[in-house]
FIGUPA-550013 format. One record per residue (C-alpha): residue number from 0; residue in one letter; chain; x, y, z. Coordinates in Angstrom, 1 decimal. Layout:
<nodes>
+-----+------+------+--------+--------+--------+
| pos | code | unit |     xx |     yy |     zz |
+-----+------+------+--------+--------+--------+
| NUM |    A |    A |      X |      Y |      Z |
...
+-----+------+------+--------+--------+--------+
</nodes>
This chain:
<nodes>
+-----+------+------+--------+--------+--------+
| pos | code | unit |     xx |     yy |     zz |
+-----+------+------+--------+--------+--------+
|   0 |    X |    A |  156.6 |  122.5 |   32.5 |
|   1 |    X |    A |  155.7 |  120.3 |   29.6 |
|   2 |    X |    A |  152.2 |  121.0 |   27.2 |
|   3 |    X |    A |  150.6 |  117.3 |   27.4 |
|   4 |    X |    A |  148.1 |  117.5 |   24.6 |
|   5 |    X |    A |  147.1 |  119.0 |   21.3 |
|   6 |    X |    A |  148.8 |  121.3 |   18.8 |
|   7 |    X |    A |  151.7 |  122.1 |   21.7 |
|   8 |    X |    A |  152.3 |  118.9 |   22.8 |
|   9 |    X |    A |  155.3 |  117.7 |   23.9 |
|  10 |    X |    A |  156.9 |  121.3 |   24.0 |
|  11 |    X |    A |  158.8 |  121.9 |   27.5 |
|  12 |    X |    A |  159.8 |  125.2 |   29.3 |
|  13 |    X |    A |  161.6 |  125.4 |   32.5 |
|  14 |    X |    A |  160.5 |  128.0 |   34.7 |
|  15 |    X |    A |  163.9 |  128.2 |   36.7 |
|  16 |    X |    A |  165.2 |  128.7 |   40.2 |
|  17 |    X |    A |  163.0 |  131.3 |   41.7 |
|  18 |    X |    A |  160.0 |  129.3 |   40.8 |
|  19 |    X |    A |  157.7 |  128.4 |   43.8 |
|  20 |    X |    A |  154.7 |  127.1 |   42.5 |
|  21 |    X |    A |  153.5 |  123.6 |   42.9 |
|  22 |    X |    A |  152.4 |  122.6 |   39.5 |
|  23 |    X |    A |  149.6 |  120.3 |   38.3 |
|  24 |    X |    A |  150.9 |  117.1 |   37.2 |
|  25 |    X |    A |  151.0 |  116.0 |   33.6 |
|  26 |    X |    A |  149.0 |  113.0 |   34.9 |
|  27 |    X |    A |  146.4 |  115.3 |   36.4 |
|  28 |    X |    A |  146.0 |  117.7 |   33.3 |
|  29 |    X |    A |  145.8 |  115.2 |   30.6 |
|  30 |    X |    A |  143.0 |  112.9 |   32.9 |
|  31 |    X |    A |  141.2 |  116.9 |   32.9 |
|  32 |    X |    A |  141.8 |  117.5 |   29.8 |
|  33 |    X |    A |  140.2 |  114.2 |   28.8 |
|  34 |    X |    A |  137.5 |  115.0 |   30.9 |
|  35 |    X |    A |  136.8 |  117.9 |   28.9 |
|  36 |    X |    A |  137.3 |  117.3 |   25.6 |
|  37 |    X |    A |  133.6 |  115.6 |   25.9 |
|  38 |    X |    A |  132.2 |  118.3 |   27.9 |
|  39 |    X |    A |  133.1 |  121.5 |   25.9 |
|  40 |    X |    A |  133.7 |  122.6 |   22.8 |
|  41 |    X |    A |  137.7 |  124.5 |   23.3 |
|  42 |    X |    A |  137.0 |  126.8 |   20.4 |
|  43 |    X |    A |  134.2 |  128.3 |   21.5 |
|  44 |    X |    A |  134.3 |  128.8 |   25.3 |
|  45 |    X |    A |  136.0 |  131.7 |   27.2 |
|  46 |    X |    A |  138.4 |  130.6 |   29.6 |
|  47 |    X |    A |  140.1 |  132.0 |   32.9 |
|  48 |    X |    A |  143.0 |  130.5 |   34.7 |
|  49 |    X |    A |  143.3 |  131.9 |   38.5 |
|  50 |    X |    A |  146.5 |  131.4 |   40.0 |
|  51 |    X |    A |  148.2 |  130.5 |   37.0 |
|  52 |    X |    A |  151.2 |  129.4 |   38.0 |
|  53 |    X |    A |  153.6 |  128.5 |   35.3 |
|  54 |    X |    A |  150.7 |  129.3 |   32.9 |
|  55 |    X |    A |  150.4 |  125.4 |   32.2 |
|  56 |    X |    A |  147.0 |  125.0 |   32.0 |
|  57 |    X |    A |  146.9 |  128.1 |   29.7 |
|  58 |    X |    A |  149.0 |  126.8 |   27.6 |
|  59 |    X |    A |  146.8 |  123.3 |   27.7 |
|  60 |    X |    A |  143.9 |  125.3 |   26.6 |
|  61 |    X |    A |  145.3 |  127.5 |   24.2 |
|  62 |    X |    A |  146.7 |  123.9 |   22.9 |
|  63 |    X |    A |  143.6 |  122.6 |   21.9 |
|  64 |    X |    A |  142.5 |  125.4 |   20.2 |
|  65 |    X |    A |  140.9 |  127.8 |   22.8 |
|  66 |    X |    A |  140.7 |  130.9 |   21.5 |
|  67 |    X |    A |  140.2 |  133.7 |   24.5 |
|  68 |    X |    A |  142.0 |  132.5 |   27.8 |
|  69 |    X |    A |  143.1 |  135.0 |   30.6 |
|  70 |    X |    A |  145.8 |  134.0 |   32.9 |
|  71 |    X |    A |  145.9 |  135.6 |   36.2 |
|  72 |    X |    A |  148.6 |  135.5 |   38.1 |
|  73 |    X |    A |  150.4 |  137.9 |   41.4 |
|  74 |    X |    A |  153.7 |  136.7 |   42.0 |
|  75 |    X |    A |  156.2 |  138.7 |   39.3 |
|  76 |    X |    A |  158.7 |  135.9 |   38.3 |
|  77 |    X |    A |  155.9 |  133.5 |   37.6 |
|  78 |    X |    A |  153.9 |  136.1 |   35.8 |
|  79 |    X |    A |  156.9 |  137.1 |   33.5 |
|  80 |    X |    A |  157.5 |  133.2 |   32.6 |
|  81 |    X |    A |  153.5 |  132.9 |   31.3 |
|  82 |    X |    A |  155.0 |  135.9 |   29.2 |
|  83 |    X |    A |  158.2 |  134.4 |   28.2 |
|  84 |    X |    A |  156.5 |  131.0 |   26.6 |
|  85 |    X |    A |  153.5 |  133.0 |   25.0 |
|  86 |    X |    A |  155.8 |  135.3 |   23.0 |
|  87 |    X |    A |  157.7 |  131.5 |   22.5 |
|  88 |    X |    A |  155.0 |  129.7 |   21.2 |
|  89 |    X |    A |  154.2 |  133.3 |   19.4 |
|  90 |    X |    A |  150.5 |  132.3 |   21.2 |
|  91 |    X |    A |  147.8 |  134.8 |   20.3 |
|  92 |    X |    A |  145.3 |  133.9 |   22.5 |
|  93 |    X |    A |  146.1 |  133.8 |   26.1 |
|  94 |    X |    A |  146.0 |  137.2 |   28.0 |
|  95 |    X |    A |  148.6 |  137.1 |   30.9 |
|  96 |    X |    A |  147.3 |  139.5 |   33.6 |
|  97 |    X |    A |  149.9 |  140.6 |   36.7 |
|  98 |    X |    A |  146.5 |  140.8 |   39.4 |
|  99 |    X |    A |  145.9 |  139.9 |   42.7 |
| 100 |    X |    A |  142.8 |  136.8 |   42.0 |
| 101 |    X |    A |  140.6 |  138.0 |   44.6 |
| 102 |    X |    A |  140.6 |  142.0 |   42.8 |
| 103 |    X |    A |  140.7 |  140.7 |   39.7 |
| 104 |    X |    A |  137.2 |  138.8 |   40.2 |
| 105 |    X |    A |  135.8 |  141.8 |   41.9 |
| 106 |    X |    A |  136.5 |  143.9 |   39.6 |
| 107 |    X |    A |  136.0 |  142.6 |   36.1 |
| 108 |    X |    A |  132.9 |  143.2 |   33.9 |
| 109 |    X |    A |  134.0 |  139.6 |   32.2 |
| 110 |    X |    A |  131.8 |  136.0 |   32.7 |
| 111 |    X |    A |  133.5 |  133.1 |   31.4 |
| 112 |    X |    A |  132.3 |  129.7 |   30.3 |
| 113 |    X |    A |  135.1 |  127.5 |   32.2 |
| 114 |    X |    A |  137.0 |  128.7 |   35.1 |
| 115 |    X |    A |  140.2 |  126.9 |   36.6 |
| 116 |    X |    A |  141.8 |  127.9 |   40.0 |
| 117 |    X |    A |  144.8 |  126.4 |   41.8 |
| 118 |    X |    A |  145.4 |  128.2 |   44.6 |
| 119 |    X |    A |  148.1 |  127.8 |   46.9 |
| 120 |    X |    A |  146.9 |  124.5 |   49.1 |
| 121 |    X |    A |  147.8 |  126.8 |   52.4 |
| 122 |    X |    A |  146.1 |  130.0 |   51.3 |
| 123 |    X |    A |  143.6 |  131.3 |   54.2 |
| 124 |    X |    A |  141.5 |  132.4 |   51.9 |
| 125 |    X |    A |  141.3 |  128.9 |   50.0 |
| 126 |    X |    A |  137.9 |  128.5 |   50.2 |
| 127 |    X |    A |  137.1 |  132.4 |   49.5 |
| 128 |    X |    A |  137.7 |  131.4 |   46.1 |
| 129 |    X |    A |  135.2 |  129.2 |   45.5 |
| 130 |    X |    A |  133.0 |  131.6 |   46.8 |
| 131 |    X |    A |  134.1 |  134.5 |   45.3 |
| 132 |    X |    A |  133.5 |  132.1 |   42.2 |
| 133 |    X |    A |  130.6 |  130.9 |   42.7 |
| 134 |    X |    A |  128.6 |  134.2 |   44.2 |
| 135 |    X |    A |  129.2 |  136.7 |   41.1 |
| 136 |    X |    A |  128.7 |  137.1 |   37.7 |
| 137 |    X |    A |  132.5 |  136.0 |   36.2 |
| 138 |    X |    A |  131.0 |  132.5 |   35.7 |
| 139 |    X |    A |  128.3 |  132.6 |   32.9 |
| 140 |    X |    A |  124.9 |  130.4 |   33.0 |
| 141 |    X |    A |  126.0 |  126.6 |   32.8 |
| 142 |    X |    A |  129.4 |  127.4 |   33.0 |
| 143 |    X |    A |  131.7 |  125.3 |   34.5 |
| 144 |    X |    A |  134.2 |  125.8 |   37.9 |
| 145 |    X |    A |  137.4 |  123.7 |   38.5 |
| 146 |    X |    A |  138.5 |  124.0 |   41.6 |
| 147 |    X |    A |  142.7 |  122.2 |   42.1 |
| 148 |    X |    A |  142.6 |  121.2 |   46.1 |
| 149 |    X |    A |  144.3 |  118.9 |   48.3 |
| 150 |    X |    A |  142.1 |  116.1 |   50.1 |
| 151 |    X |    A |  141.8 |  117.6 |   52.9 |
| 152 |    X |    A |  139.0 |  119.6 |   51.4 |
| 153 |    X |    A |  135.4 |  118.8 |   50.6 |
| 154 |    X |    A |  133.4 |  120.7 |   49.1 |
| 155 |    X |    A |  130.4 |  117.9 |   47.9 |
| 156 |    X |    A |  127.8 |  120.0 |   50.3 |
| 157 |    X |    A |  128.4 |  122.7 |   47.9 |
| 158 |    X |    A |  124.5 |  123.5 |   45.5 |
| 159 |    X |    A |  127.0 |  123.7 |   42.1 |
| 160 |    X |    A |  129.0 |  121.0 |   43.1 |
| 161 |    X |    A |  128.9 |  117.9 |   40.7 |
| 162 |    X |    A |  132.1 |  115.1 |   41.6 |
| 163 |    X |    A |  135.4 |  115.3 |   42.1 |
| 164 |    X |    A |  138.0 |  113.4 |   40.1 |
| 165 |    X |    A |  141.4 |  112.3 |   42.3 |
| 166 |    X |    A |  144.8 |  111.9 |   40.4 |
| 167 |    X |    A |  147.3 |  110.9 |   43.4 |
| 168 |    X |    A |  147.7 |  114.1 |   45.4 |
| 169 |    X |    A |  145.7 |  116.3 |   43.0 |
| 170 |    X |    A |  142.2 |  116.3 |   43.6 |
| 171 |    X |    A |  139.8 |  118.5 |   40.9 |
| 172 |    X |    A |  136.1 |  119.8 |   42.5 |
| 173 |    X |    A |  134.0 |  120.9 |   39.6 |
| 174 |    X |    A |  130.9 |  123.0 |   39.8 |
| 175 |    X |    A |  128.2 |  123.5 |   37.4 |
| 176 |    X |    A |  126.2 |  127.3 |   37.5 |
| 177 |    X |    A |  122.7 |  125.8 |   36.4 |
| 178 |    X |    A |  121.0 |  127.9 |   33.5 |
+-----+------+------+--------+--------+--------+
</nodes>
């Protein structure tokens, strides 16, 4: 895994051998993170990262100066590498949170300003996330939804849906909550 942008760039951490996440691409996160550096202000919004993974687009985030991120992430050997590289990077802002993403949405009293979720491309419940998302409170008035997906999913007929940026086989939905 290698930071693409801002105050960690360029750092690299290998996640090892029982590692069996697919991760974004450094092609895909630094056209995103392009995208959003003229959409958002990073040291202002409230972030959360569902499905973390190697904690990569935590660590993109917390980069550019975001200063409350939670990473959410199941699996136990990927959960304890998002805590290896923040204690690392000696990173005060990320919250690494060992959940299941589907209780973890229920059950927080959080909303965020920008939500990022890449799930599994063969999860059942794939498209349970967006809903989840997109039905409660966790995403705050105008706030933004990124949804990571192959292309074998469209998700245009969506109300919050607003375009969908391709980077090879990585394909980002967002959503917009209106105000």
């Amino acid at each position: 895994m290698r930071i693409v942008g801002g105050n960690y760039k360029g750092r690299q951490f290998n996640p090892g051998k029982k590692f069996s996440s697919r991760p974004t691409t450094d092609m895909a996160k630094e056209n995103l993170f392009n995208i959003l550096q003229n959409r958002v202000d990073f040291e202002t919004i409230k972030v959360l990262d569902l499905f973390s993974g190697t904690g990569s687009i935590s660590f993109e985030f917390a980069s550019r100066g975001c200063r409350d991120i939670t990473s959410v992430e199941l699996n136990f050997h990927h959960h304890h590498f998002i805590r290896e590289v923040i204690e690392k990077i000696g990173e005060k802002n990320i919250r690494a949170i060992k959940a299941n993403v589907f209780r973890f949405i229920e059950q927080t009293d959080q909303s965020f300003d920008l939500i990022f979720a890449d799930p599994p491309f063969d999860l059942p419940q794939f498209k349970e996330v967006l809903l989840k998302v997109l039905s409660g409170t966790i995403l705050r008035p105008a706030g933004i939804f990124i949804l990571e997906h192959s292309k074998t999913y469209d998700f245009s007929d969506y109300p919050e849906w607003k375009e969908i940026r391709n980077y090879g086989n990585v394909h980002f939905s967002f959503f917009q909550r209106d105000l």
